[in-house]
C-alpha positions as CSV (number, residue, x, y, z in Angstrom):
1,X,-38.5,-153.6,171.1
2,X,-36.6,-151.4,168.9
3,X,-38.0,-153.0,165.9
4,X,-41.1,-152.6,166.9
5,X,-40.7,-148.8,167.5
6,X,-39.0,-148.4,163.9
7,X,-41.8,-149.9,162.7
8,X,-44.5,-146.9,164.3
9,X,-42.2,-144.5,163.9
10,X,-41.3,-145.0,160.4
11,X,-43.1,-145.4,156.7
12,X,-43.2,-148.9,155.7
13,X,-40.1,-148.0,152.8
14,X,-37.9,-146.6,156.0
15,X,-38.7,-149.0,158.6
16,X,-37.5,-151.6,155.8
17,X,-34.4,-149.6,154.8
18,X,-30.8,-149.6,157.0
19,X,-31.9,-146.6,158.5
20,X,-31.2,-146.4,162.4
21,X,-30.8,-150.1,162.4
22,X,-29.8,-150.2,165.8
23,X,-29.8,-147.6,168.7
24,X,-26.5,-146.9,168.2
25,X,-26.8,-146.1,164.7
26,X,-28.6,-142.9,166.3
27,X,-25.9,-142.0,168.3
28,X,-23.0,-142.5,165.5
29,X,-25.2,-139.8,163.7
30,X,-25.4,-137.4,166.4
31,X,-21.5,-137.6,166.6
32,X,-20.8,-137.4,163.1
33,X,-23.3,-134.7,163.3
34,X,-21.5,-132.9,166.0
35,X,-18.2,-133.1,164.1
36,X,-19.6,-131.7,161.1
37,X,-21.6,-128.9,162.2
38,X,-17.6,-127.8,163.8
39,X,-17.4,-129.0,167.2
40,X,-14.4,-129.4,168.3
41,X,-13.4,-132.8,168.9
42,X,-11.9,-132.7,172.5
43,X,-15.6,-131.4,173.4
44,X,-16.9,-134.1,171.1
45,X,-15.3,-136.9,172.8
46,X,-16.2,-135.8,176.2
47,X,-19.8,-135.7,174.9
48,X,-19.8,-138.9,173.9
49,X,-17.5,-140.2,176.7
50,X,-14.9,-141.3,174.1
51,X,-11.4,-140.3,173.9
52,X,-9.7,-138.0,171.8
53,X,-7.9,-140.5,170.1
54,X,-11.1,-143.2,169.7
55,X,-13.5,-140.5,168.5
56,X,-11.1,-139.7,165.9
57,X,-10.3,-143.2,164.8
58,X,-14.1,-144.5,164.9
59,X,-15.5,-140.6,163.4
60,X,-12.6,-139.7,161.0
61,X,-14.5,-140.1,157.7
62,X,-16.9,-137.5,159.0
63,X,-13.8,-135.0,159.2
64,X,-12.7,-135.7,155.5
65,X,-15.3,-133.3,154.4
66,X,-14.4,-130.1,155.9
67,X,-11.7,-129.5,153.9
68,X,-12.8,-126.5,152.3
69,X,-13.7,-125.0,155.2
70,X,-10.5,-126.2,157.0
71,X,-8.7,-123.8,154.3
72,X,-10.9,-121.1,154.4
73,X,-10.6,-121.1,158.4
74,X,-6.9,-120.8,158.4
75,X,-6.7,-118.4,155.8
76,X,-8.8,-116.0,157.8
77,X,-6.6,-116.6,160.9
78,X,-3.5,-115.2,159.3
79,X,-5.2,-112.1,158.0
């Protein structure tokens, strides 16, 4: 069933690419989404009904990005 709704839903090149492979595949993006955008992760993992420590072992990568950020955060919390 999913297949075949990839298949309407997409182009042919997409619906042949990796590309929301599976249904979970759409809800590992809206995480990592949810992480990068800045929520916090407590309020991530009760979203997705993970814990702390699961959503930051399975969604870590997505926090490796942020660094910039991360610094430019903490440096305008101790002005």
């Amino acid at each position: 069933m999913w297949a075949q709704a990839r298949k309407i839903a997409f182009v042919e090149d997409v619906a042949n690419s990796p590309l929301a492979k599976r249904p979970y595949d759409l809800r590992h993006a809206c995480v990592s989404m949810w992480l990068n955008a800045g929520v916090e992760p407590p309020r991530v993992a009760e979203w997705a009904g993970h814990s702390v420590r699961v959503l930051l072992e399975v969604y870590a990568k997505c926090l490796d990005s942020g660094e910039q950020l991360a610094r430019q955060r903490v440096e305008q919390a101790l002005r």
